[in-house]
DOTOR-657421 format. One record per residue (C-alpha): z negated, x negated, y; residue in one letter; residue number from 0. Coordinates in steps of 0.02 Angstrom, whole numbers, always signed. Layout:
PT     zz     xx     yy rest  nr
PT      Z      X      Y    A NUM
...
//
This chain:
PT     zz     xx     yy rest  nr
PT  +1097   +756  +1356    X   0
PT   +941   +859  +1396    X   1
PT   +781   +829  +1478    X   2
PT   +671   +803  +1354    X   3
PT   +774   +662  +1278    X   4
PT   +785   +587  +1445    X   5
PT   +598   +618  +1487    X   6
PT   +573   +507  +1306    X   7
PT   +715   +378  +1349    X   8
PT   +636   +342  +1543    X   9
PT   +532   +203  +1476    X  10
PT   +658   +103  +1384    X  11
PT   +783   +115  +1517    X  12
PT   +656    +63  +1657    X  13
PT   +649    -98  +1541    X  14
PT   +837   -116  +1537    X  15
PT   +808    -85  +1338    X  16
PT   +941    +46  +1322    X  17
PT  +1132    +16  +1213    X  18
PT  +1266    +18  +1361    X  19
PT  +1307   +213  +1307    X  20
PT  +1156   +278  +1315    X  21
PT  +1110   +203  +1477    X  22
PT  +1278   +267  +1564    X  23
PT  +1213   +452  +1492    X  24
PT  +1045   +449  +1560    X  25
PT  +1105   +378  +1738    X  26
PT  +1221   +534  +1743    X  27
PT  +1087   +643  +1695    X  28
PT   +985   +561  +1823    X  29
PT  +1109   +594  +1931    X  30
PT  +1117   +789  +1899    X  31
PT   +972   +844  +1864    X  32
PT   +838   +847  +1992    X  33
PT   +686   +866  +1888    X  34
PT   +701   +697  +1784    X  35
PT   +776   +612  +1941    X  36
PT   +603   +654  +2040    X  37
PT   +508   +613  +1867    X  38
PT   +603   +429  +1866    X  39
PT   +575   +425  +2065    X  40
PT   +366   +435  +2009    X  41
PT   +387   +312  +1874    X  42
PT   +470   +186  +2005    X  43
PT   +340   +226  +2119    X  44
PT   +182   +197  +2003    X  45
PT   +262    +18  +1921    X  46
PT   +287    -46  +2106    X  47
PT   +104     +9  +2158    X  48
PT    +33    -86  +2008    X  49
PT   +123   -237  +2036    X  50
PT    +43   -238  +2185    X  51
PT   -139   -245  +2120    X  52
PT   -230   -373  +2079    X  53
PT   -284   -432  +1927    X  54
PT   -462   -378  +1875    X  55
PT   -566   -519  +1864    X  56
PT   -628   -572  +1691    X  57
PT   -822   -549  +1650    X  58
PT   -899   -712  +1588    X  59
PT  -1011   -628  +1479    X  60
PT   -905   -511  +1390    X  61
PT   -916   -652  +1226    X  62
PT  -1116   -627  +1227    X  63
PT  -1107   -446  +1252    X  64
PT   -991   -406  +1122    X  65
PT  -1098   -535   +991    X  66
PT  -1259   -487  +1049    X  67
PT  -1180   -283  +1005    X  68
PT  -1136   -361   +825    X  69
PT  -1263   -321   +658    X  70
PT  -1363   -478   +628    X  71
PT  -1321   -529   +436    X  72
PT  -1173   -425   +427    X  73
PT  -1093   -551   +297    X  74
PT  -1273   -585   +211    X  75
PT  -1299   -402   +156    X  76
PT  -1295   -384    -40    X  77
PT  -1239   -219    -94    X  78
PT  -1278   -175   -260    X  79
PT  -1192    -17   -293    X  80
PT  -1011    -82   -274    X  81
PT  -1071   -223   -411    X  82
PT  -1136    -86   -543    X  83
PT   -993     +7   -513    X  84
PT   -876   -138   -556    X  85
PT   -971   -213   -678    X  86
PT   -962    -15   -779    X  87
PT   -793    -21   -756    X  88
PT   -743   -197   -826    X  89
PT   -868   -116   -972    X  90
PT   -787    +30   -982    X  91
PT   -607    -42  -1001    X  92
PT   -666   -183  -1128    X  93
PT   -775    -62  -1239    X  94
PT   -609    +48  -1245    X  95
PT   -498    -94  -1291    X  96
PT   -626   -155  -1417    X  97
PT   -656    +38  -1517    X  98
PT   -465    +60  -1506    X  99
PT   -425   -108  -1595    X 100
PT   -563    -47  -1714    X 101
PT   -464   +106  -1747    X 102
PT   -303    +22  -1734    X 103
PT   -337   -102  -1884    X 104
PT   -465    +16  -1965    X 105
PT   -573   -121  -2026    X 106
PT   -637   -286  -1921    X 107
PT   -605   -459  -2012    X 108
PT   -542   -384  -2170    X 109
PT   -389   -469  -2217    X 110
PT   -270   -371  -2363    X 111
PT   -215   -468  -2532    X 112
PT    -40   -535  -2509    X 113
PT    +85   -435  -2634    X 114
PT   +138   -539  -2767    X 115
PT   +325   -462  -2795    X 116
PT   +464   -376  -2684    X 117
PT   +431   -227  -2770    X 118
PT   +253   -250  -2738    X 119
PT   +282   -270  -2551    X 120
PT   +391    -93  -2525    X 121
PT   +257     +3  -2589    X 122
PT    +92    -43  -2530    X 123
PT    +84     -5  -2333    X 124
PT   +104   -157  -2210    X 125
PT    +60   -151  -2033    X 126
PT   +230   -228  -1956    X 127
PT   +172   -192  -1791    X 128
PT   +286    -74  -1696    X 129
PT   +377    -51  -1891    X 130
PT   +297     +8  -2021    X 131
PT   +346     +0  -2205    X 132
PT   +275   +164  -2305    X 133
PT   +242   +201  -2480    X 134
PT   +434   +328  -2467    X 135
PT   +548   +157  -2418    X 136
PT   +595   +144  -2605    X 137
PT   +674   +331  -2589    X 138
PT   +804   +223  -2481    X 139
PT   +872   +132  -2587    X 140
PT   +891   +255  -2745    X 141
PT  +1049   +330  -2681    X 142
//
């Protein structure tokens, strides 16, 4: 193991976080290698002088500070140009599915006269949706 994985692993294995196997490697390292062992020395040495301190007291205006720091009528503020810009869009989208249902069914409202025989019905065009039955569907069944 090398010294910049210990330097990284330090941390986890001051908090007794480390799998059994890695924690045997970096005590060995620890053990040969003076460098990280006077790094981990430090580390030991810092934790135990802040345990030490005491805790900083807690303002009793920090509340009002932070509010008083706060817009007034942050939540009140109408902004227009996000509501144009959706209000375009949702145009946008519903003039585009209105022209292409326009050019879809080629006329609005028109309805076409119902074929009176079989015949009749394989060769006039009929919108079937995803088929479509063509003026040519008779040359299938000449053979």
């Amino acid at each position: 193991m090398n010294c910049k994985k210990v330097f990284r692993l330090l941390s986890i294995y001051q908090d007794s976080e480390l799998n059994p196997a890695l924690e045997r490697q970096v005590e060995s390292h620890l053990r040969d290698c003076h460098a990280c062992r006077s790094e981990w020395e430090g580390m030991q040495e810092l934790v135990g002088n802040l345990k030490c301190l005491q805790p900083p007291a807690a303002d009793p205006y920090f509340p009002t500070k932070v509010m008083a720091r706060l817009p007034a009528n942050r939540a009140a503020k109408f902004r227009l140009l996000p509501a144009i810009t959706y209000a375009l869009v949702f145009l946008t989208i519903f003039l585009s599915v209105f022209f292409l249902q326009l050019s879809y069914n080629n006329t609005v409202g028109a309805k076409k006269p119902q074929a009176a025989t079989f015949t009749a019905v394989l060769l006039e065009n009929q919108d079937l949706g995803l088929l479509a039955v063509h003026d040519n569907t008779l040359a299938l069944f000449e053979r």
